[in-house]
N, C-alpha and C positions, 0 to 999 in steps of 0.2 A: 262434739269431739274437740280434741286440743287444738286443733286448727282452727274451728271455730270460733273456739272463746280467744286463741290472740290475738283473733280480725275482731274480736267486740271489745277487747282489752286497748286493743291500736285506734283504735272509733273513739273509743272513750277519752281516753289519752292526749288522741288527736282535739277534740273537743274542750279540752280542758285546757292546754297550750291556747288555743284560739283564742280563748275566753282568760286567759292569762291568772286561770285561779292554780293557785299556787298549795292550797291545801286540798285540791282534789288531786293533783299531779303527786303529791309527797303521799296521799293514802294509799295510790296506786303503786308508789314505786316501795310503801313499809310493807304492801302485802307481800307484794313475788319475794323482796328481799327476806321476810319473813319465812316464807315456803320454798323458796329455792337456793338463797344466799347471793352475795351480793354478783358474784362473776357468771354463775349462770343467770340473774335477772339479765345483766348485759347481753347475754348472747340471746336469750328468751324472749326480751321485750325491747331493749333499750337501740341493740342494731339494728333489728327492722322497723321502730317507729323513727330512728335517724333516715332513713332509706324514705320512708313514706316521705316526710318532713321532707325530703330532696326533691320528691317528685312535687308536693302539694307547692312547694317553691317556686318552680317552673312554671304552674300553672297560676299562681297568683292567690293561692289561694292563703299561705301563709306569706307573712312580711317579715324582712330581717330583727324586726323589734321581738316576736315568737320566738325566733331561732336565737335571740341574745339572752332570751328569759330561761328557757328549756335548757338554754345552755349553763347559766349560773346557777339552775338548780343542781344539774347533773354535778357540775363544777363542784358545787358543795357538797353532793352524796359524796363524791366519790376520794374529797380531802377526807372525810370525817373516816371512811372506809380504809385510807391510806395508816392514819394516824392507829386503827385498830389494829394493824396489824404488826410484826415482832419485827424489833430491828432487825436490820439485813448486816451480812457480817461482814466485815470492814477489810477482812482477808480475800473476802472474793473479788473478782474485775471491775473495774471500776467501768459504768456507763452513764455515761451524760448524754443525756438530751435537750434537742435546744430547737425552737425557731428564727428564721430569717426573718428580716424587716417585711411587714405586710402577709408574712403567710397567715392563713383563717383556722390552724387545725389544732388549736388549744386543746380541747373535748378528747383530741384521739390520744393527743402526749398526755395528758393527764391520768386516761384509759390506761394507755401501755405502762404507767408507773405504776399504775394500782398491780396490773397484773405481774409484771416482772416483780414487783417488790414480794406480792402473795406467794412469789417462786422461790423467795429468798435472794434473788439479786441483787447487787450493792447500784443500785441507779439513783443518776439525781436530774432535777432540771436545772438546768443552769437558766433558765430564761425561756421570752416571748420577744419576741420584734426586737432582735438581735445585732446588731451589726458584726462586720469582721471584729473588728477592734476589741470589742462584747465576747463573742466569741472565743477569741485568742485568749483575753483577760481572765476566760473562764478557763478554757485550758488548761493555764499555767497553774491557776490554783487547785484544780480536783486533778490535771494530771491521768487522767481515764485512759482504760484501754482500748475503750468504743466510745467512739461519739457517734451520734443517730439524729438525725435529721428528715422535716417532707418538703420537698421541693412543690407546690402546685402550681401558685403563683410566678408569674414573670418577676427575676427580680427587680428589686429598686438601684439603679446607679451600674449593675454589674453585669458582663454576659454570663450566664452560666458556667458555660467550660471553665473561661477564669475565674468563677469563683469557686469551684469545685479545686478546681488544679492549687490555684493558691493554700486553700485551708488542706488540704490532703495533703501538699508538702508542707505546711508550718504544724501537720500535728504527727510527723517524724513515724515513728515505728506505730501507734497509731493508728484504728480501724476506723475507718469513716463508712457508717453504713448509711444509705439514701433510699427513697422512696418520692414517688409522687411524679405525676405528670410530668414535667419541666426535665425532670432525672431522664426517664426515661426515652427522651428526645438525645439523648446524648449520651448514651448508655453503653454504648461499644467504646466509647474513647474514654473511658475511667482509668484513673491512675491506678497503679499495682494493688494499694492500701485501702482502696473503693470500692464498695460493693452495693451493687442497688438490688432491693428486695421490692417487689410491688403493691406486700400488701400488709397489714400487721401479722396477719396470722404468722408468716415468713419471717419476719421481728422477731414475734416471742419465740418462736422455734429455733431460730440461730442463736438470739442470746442466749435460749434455754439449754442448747450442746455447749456451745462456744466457754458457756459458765463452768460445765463441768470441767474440762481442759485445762491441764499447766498452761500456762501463758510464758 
């Protein structure tokens, strides 16, 4: 049955990570991409062998060096995946995305561009391991109506409140939308212009209306 073969699909997969062979990992992922395309391979194969990969972590059985390999494979399907697809149109809301110094969630902002962009959304990254400054600088040049951020990590130099409070009011009319752990500890005290969602799926649904709308 198809529950079956994803648990010998995630075996395999799993196995192959381990073993850090990189052209078994790329056959596995031409096939589903082949038979399914590239967004449902994600939701088919790519989420629940992330989710495995978190538990077999816990347990020691994979090492960060697995999860940085598995990670620049993905990292690369999913530029090449990016670049396939049609500009996004320059009239619609602009959405930046960005990480904070030290956050680990590359893999998921790179995900959420593939998918907002396959939606037609005007999104960009402004960065990884950001600071305010970074941040602000990005800002001022892309000018976006959303900016989107995941908090997991404790930050580096900042409390949270104030760094949320600070950037919410330096990015003026401005949506600051938030996720992640660290948010969510502080989630009743959000400025006007703040909105924290818990999870991507909440992401691409809000951008996906919020796009349709005059702004």
């Amino acid at each position: 049955n198809t529950e079956k073969h994803l648990e010998d699909q995630l075996d395999v997969l799993t196995f192959a990570v381990i073993n850090m062979d990189d052209f078994a990992v790329n056959r596995i992922l031409d096939k589903y991409i082949d038979d399914f395309g590239f967004e449902k391979t994600m939701d088919l194969l790519i989420n629940p062998f992330l989710e495995k990969l978190s538990t077999l972590w816990v347990t020691g059985t994979v090492k960060s060096v697995h999860e940085s390999f598995i990670s620049e494979i993905l990292r690369q399907r999913t530029a090449v995946e990016i670049k396939n697809l049609k500009t996004s149109d320059p009239n619609m809301p602009k959405i930046m995305l960005y990480l904070s110094d030290a956050e680990k969630q590359e893999l998921s902002m790179v995900f959420l561009q593939y998918i907002l962009r396959s939606k037609g959304l005007n999104v960009t990254i402004a960065g990884f391991d950001l600071s305010i400054k970074d941040v602000l600088d990005a800002y001022q040049v892309l000018e976006p109506e959303f900016i989107y951020t995941i908090i997991n990590q404790n930050l580096i130099d900042h409390n949270i409140n104030t760094y949320i409070n600070y950037l919410a009011k330096s990015f003026g009319e401005s949506k600051f939308i938030l996720s992640g752990f660290q948010v969510r500890t502080v989630s009743k005290d959000l400025p006007n212009n703040c909105i924290n969602l818990n999870d991507l799926d909440s992401v691409i649904d809000y951008f996906t209306t919020v796009s349709k709308l005059d702004i």
